[in-house]
N, C-alpha and C positions, 0 to 999 in steps of 0.2 A: 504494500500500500504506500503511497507517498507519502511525504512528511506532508505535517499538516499546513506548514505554510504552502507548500507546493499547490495543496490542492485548495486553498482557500485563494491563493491566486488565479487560478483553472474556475472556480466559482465564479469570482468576482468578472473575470473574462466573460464567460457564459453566459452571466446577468445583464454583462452591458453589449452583447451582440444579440438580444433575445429581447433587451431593451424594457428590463424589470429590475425594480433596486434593491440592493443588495444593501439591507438597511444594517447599521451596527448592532442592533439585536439579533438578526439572521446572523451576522458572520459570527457573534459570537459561540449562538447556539453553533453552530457547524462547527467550531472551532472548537469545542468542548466535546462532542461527539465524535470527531476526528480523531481527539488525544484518548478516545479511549477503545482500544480496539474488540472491547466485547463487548463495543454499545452501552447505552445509556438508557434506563425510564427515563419518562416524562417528568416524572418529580425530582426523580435525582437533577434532572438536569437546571429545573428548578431550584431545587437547593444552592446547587453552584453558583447559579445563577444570582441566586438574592444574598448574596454574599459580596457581589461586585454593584449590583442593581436593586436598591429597595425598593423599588417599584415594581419587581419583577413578580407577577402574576400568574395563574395556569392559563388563563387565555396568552397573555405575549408568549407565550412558548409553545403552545398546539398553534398557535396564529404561523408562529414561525417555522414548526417542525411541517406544517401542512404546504407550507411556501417552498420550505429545503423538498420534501419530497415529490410536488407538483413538477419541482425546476429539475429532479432527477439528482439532486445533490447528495443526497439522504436514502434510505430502506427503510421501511420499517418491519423487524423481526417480529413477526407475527406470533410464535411458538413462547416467544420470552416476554411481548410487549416492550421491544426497547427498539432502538434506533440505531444505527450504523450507519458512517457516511461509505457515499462509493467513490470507487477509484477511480473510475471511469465514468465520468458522466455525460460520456459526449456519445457512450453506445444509448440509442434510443430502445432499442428492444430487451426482449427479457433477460432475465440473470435468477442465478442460483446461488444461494448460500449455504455453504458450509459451515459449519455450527461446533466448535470443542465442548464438550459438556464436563470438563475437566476443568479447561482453563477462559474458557467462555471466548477463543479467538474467533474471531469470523473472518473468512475468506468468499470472495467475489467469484462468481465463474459467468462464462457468456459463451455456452455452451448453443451456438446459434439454429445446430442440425435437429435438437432437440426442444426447440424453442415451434422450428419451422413442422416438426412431426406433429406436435402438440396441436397446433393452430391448424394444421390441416385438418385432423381428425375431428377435432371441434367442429369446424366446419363441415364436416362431412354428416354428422351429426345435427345438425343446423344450431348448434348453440353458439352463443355469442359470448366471446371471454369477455370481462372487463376488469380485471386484476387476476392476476397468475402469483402465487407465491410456491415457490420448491424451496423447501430449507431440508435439510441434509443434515442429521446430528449425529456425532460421531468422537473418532479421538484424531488431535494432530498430531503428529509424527513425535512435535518435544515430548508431547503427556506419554504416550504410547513409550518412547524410551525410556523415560522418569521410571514409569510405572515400570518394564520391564525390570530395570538397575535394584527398585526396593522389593520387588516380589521376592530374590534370593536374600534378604536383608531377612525377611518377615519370615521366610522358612527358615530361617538359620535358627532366627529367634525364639519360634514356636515348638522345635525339636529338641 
């Protein structure tokens, strides 16, 4: 994923060739959701939030997180109810996330062949998508070796 600045610059681009403002409360929110890569609730982000800004509300944050995800900036993790910015906001079609249930990292995928299957059959079907979420839970590779290194630790242990 890019550094947060990277992508809060790639935002700020976006907004102003799409020609929507990219207001200091959106970039913040993005900005705090960026820096965290197994997403954020809506209140957490809140909390952050009115810690910098007393003013800060649950509307100015669903106002903004609705803005981050409308403009493609943003996900929102369905399975967890939290939020994860994307890497790539400049793909307009669907995407897949990968989910640690370990260490709660999430990864992006834009798995297009399987985007284009889906939508076909839909159609085939006569049904009409209008939100598509695939989330994928699993282990990443760090948890997966972690865990493998203390299993002989805990057998050692228990024998």
């Amino acid at each position: 994923m890019p550094h947060s600045r990277q992508l809060l610059e790639r935002a700020e681009q976006q907004c102003q060739t799409r020609g929507v403002r990219f207001t200091p409360i959106r970039r913040r929110v993005l900005a705090l959701i960026a820096d965290s890569p197994g997403g954020l609730k809506a209140y957490d982000l809140l909390d952050r939030l009115a810690l910098e800004h007393a003013a800060a509300r649950p509307p100015t944050v669903y106002r903004a997180l609705d803005f981050l995800i409308e403009q493609g900036l943003v996900h929102r993790i369905e399975s967890l109810n939290a939020y994860v910015a994307c890497p790539c906001p400049e793909h307009a079609h669907g995407f897949q996330l990968l989910i640690c249930r370990h260490c709660g990292r999430v990864e992006e995928l834009h798995l297009d062949d399987l985007d284009a299957q889906l939508a076909g059959r839909a159609r085939e079907l006569g049904f009409r998508v209008e939100r598509q979420t695939i989330e994928l839970l699993g282990s990443c590779d760090d948890c997966r070796h972690a865990r493998a290194e203390e299993a002989p630790t805990l057998e050692a242990s228990q024998g």
